[in-house]
N, C-alpha and C positions, 0 to 999 in steps of 0.2 A: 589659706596656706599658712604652715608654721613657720612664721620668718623671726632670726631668732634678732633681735636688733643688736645693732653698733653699740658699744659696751665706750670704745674710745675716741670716737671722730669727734672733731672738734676741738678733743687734746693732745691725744697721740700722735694724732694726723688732720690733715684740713676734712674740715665736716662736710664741704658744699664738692659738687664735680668739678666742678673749672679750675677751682686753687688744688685741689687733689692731684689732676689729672697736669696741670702744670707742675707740680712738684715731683712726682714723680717722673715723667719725661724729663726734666733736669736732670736729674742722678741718672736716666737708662744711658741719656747724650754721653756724660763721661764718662761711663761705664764702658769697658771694654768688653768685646764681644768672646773672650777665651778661645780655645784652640781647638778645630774643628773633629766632630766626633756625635755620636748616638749617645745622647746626655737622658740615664734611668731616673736618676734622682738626681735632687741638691740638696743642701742645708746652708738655710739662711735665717739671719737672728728675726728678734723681736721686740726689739727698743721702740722708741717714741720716732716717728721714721726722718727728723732730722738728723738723729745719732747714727740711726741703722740704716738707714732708706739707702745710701751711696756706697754701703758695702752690699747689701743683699741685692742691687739693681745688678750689680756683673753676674749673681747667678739667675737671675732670671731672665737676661739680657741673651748669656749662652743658650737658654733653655729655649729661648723664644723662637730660635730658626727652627723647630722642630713641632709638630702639630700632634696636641695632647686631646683624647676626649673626656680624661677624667685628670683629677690634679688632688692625688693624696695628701689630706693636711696633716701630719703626725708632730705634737707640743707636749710640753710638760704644762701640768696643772697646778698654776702659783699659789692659788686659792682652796682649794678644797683636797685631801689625802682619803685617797679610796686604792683599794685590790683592782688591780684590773685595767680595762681599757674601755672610757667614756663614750661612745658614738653619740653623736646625733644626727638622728636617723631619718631624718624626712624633713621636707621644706627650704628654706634659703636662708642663707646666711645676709644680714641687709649690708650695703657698701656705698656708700656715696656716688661711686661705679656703674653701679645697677644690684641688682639682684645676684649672688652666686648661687645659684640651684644645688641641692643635693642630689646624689645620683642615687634614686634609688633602688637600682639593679646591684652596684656592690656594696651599698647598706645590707639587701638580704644578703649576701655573702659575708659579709663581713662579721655577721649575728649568728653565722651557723658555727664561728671559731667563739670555745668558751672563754675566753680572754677577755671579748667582748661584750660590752652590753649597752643595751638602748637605755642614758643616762643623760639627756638636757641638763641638767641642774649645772655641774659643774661650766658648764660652758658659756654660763649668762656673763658671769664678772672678765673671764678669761680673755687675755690679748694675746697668746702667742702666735695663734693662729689669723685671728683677728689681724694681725697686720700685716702679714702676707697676703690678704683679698685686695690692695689698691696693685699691686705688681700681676696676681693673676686675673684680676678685672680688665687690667691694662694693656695686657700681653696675652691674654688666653679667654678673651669674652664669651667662646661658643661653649669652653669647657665646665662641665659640672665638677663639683667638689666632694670631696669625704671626710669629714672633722671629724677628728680622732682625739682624746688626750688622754695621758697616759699621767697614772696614778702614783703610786710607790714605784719608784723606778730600780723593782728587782731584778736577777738574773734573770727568775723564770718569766719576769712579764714579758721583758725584751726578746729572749727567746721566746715563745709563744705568737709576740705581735710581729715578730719578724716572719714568722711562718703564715699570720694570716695575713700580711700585706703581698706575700708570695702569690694566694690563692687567688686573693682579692685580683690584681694587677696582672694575673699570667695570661688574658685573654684581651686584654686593654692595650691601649694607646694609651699609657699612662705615666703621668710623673709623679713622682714620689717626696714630699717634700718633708724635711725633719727640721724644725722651727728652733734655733736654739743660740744662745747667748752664749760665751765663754767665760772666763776667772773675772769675778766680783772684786773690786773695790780692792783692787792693790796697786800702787804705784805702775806707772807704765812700763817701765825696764823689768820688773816683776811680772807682770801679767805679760809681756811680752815671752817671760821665759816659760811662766807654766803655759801659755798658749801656743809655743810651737811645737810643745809634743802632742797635743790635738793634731795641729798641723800637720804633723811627721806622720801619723797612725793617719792621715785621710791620703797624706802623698802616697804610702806604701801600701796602703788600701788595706792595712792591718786591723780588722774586726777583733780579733781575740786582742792585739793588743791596746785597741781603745777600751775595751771590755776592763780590761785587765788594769790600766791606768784610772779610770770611773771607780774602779771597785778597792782602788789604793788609797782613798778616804774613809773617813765614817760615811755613811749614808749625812747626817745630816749636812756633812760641808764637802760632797763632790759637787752640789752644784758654786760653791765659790772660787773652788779651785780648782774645776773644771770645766762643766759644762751644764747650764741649770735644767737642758735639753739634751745631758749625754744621752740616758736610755733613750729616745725616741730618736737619736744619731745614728746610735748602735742599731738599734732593728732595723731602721731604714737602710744603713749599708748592707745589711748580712741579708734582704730582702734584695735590695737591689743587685748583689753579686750572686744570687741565687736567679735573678732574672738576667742573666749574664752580664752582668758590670763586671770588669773587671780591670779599670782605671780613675783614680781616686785624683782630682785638682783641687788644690785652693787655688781660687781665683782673685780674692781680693783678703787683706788681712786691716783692722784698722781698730780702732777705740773711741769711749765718748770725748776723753781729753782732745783729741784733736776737733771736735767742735767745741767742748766746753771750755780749754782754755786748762783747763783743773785736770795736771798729770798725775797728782798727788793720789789720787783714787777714781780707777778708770774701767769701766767692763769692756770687756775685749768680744768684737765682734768679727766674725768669718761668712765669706760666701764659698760654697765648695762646688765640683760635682760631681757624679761618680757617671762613669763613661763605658759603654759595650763596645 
């Protein structure tokens, strides 16, 4: 099999199952269970998961009463700048967890949208995705996976990968998950304010105007001062209000300063989700 291995366990996260599987059972424990509902997608970050692990546990926490057979991974690619959308296309993702199998029924789907392409490489170094596998190892063991990362995070990518996560998901039992961090390294009463109009565009379920607020930087600094995960945000809502979402929650809002101590430069993390 092609198992693509663990890039961060051991640092990002506990490398062994028992301290894995303990730590994150802590964060689901306080994690609130959100308000009841048919939960299409979420987005939740990808920090080192003692930063992120206690905000992204309330969306997968919501997501859990409900039974997935496929569990769409869509990130940005921190490492490598390509056109396009990276699949990797067959085999397992390795997890402390167990194994995350690829699904390979909506890999062939997913290849027949040009957007897409059968692309490993990028995916070796990459954690976005990577760190959403100890929450759905933990919460969705039977479910297969679909690693996605998204390249230049253009209009037309977003548009396009939103159209193929449509096709991909329209016949699934599936969740949709867009992996993504908020505003870089500004003070916390700062990041707190460029992070509630994210906020405000996922309450009002505003796709054009997350669009619209991503594309009010340079490309080189919307992921500082928005979201290093906007595009792979955007397509996953405008996919999932195309699969009928048409209710947008933040469920938990929070930053590294509150575990590190340092308010002075802080990345802002969100658990959201979007509701039929």
């Amino acid at each position: 099999m092609n198992v693509r291995p663990a890039a961060v366990a051991g640092t990002w996260y506990p490398g062994t199952a028992g301290a894995l599987k303990r730590e994150v059972d802590l964060y689901l424990d306080s994690a609130g269970s959100g308000p009841p509902g048919d939960i299409r997608a979420i987005i939740s970050p990808h920090a080192g998961i003692m930063f992120s692990g206690p905000v992204a546990a309330h969306a997968y926490k919501a997501a859990s009463r409900q039974r997935y057979d496929l569990v769409v991974l869509v990130g940005p690619s921190h490492f490598s700048g390509f056109d396009g959308i990276a699949l990797y296309p067959d085999g397992a993702f390795d997890c402390p967890l167990g194994l995350a199998q690829i699904d390979g029924e909506s890999a062939r789907v997913a290849l027949t949208f040009p957007i897409v392409r059968a692309s490993p490489a990028p995916h070796r170094r990459e954690h976005s995705l990577e760190m959403q596998l100890p929450f759905v190892r933990r919460l969705m063991p039977d479910a297969t996976i679909l690693p996605m990362l998204m390249g230049y995070q253009t209009r037309d990518t977003i548009e396009e990968l939103a159209a193929a996560l449509t096709g991909i998901c329209r016949d699934r039992q599936c969740l949709l998950v867009a992996s993504s961090d908020l505003s870089h390294y500004f003070d916390a009463r700062t990041a707190a304010e460029l992070d509630g109009k994210v906020q405000a565009a996922i309450e009002a379920f505003d796709v054009d105007g997350f669009l619209n607020l991503f594309e009010g930087y340079p490309e080189h600094e919307r992921g500082r001062y928005v979201a290093c995960g906007g595009g792979p945000a955007i397509a996953v809502m405008r996919a999932a209000r195309a699969l009928g979402a048409h209710t947008g929650r933040v469920l938990k809002y929070g930053h590294s300063g509150e575990i590190s101590g340092d308010y002075g430069g802080v990345v802002g993390y969100m658990a959201a989700a979007l509701f039929a």
